[in-house]
FIMARZA-942357 format. One record per residue (C-alpha): x, y, z; residue number from 1. Coordinates in Angstrom, 2 decimals, padded with zeros to 5 digits. Layout:
FIMARZA-942357
- X_Y_Z_NUM
...
This chain:
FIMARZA-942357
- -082.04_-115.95_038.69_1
- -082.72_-119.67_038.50_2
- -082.73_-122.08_041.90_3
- -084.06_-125.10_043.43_4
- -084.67_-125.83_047.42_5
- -084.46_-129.06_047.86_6
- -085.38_-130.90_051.57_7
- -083.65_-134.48_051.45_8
- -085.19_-136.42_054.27_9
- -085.56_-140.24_055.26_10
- -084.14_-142.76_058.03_11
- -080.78_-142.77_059.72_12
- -078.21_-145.46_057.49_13
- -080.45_-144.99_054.22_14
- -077.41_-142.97_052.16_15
- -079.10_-139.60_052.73_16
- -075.52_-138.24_053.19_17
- -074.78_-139.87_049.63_18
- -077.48_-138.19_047.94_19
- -076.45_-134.69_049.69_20
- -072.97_-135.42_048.27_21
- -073.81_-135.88_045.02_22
- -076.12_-133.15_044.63_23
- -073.44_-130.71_045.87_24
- -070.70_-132.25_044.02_25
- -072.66_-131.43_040.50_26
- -073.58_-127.80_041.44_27
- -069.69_-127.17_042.44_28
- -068.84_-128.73_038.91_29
- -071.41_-126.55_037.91_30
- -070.64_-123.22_038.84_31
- -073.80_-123.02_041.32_32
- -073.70_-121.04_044.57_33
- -074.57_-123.48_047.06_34
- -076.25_-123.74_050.75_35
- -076.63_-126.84_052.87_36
- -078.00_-126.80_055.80_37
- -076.01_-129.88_058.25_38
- -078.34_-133.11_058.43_39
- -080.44_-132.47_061.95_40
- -082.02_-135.91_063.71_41
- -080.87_-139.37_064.33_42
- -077.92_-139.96_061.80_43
- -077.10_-143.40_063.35_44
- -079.31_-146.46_061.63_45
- -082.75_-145.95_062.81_46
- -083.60_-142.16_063.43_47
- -084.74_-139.70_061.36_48
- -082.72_-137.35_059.07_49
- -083.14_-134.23_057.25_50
- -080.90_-131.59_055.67_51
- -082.15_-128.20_053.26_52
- -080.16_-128.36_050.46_53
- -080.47_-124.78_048.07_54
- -078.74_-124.33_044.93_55
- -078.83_-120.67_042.72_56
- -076.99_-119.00_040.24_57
- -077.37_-116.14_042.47_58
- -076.22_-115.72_045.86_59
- -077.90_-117.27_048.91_60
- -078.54_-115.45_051.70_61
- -079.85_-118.51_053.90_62
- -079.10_-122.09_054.49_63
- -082.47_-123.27_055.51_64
- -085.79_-123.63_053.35_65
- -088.29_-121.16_054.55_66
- -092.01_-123.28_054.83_67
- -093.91_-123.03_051.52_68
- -090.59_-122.61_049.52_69
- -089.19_-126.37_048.70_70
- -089.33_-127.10_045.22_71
- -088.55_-130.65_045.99_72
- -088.88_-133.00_048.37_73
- -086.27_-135.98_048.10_74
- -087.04_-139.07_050.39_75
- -085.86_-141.99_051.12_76
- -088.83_-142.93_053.58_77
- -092.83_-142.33_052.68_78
- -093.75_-141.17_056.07_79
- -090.89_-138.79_056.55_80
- -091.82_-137.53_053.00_81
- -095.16_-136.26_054.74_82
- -093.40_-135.27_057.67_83
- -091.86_-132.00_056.04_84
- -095.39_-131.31_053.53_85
- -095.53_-127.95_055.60_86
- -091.65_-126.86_053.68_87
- -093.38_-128.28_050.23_88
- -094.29_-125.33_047.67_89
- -097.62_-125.10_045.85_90
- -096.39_-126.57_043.08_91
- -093.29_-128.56_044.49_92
- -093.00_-131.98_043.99_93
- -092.14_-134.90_046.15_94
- -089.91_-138.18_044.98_95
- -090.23_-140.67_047.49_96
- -089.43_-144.57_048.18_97
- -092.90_-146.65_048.33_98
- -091.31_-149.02_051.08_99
- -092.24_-147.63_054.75_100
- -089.23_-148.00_057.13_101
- -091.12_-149.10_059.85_102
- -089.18_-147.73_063.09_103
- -091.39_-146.25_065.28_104
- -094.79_-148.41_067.64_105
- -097.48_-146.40_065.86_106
- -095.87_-145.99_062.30_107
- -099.16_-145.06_060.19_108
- -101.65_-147.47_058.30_109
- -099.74_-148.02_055.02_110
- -102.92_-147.89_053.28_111
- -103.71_-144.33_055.18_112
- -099.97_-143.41_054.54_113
- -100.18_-144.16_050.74_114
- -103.74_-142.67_049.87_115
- -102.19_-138.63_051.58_116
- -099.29_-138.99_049.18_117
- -101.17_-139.75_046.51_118
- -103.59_-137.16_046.94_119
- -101.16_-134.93_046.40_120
- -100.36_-133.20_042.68_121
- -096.80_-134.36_041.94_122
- -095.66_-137.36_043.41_123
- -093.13_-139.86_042.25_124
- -092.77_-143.13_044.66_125
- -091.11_-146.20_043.94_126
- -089.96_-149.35_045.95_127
- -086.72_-148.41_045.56_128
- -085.10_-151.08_047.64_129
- -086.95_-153.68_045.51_130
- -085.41_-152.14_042.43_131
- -081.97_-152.04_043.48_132
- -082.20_-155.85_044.89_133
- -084.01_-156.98_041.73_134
- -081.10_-155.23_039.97_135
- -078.33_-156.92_042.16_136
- -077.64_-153.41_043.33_137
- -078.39_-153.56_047.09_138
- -076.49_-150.99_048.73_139
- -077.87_-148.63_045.86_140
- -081.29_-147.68_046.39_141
- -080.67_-144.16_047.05_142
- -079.24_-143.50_043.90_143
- -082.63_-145.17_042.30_144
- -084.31_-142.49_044.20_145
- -081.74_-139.59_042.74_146
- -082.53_-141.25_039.70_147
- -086.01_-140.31_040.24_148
- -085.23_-136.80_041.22_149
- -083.08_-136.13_038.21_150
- -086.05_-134.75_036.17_151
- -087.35_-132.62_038.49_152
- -083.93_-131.08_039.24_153
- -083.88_-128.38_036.24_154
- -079.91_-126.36_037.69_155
- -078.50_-129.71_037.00_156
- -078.64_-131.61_034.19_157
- -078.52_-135.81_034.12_158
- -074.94_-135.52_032.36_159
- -073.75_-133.29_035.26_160
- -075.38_-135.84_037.96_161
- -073.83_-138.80_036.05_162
- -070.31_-136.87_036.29_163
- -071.30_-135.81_040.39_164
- -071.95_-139.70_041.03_165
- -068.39_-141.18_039.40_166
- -066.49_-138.38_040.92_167
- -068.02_-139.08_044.27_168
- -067.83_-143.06_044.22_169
- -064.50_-143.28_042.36_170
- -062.39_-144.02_045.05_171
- -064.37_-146.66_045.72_172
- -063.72_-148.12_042.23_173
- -064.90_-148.99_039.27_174
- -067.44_-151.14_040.23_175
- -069.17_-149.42_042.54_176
- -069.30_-146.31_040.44_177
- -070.65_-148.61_037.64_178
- -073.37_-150.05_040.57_179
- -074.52_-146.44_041.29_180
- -074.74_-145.15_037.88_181
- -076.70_-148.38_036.66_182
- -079.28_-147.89_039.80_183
- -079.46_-143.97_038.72_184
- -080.18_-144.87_035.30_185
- -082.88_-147.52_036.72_186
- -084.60_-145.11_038.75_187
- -084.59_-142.20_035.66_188
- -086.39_-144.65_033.66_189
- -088.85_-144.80_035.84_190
- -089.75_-141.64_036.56_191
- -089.52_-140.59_033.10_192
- -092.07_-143.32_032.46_193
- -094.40_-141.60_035.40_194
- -094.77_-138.40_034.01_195
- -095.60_-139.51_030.26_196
């Protein structure tokens, strides 16, 4: 049997939903049995969000990711990242944006924030929103950060992802599937450059 448990978490209006999409719209294509648990928090802009997300070539008894037992932690938010370490496996690993969303009075030191996630064994961050803006790709920054994932997300290969995103965006047309697949590609490159 082969599977991944995957916890997508992050802020309210950051395209968590898109990312959820996507993901499940590549294991259909694929063949994969798949569980998702619905997004619980704050979905309007502003409040937290976080959904389990399993995939198997097996059957799944469960829609929710037992503590200990994600293999990946998707986020589009550094602090929410650390909010669901209990869920993170031993050897899990956690792709996160590097820009805080600051919504909260007593949001952590950034400093503080950043030395706990790196501390930990496998951890990709990136300014994500930077990237996309830099790339004229604004509204795509959560595809930078699937980018990111795409290594780490063994049941699915990039080709299958790149399929799951034009499928999903196409009838928005053409060039906003071409937007997200550029932004994907942006943020592959750069985790393929962190883990040389």
């Amino acid at each position: 049997m082969s599977k991944i448990d995957i916890k997508l978490c992050g802020v309210g209006g950051q395209g968590i939903l898109s990312i959820a999409t996507v993901l499940g719209e590549a294991a259909t294509a694929a063949g994969l049995q798949l569980k998702q648990a619905e997004v619980h928090g704050m979905s309007q802009r502003g409040g937290d969000v976080q959904s389990d997300l399993r995939l198997s070539t097996d059957a799944i008894w469960s829609d929710l990711i037992p503590l200990g037992g994600a293999d990946l932690i998707i986020s589009m938010e550094p602090m929410e990242a650390l909010r669901y370490l209990p869920y993170l496996a031993p050897d899990g690993a956690i792709v996160t944006s590097g820009k805080p969303f600051v919504n909260i009075p007593n949001y952590p030191d950034e400093a503080a924030l950043f030395a706990e996630l790196d501390a930990l064994p496998h951890v990709v961050r990136l300014d994500i929103e930077a990237v996309a803006r830099d790339s004229g790709l604004p509204k795509s920054a959560n595809m930078v950060l699937l980018g990111m994932a795409a290594p780490y997300i063994g049941l699915l290969p990039e080709e299958s992802l790149r399929g799951a995103i034009a499928r999903v965006f196409s009838r928005k047309g053409e060039a906003v599937v071409e937007a997200n697949l550029k932004a994907f590609a942006l943020g592959l490159e750069h985790s393929k450059q962190v883990s040389k």
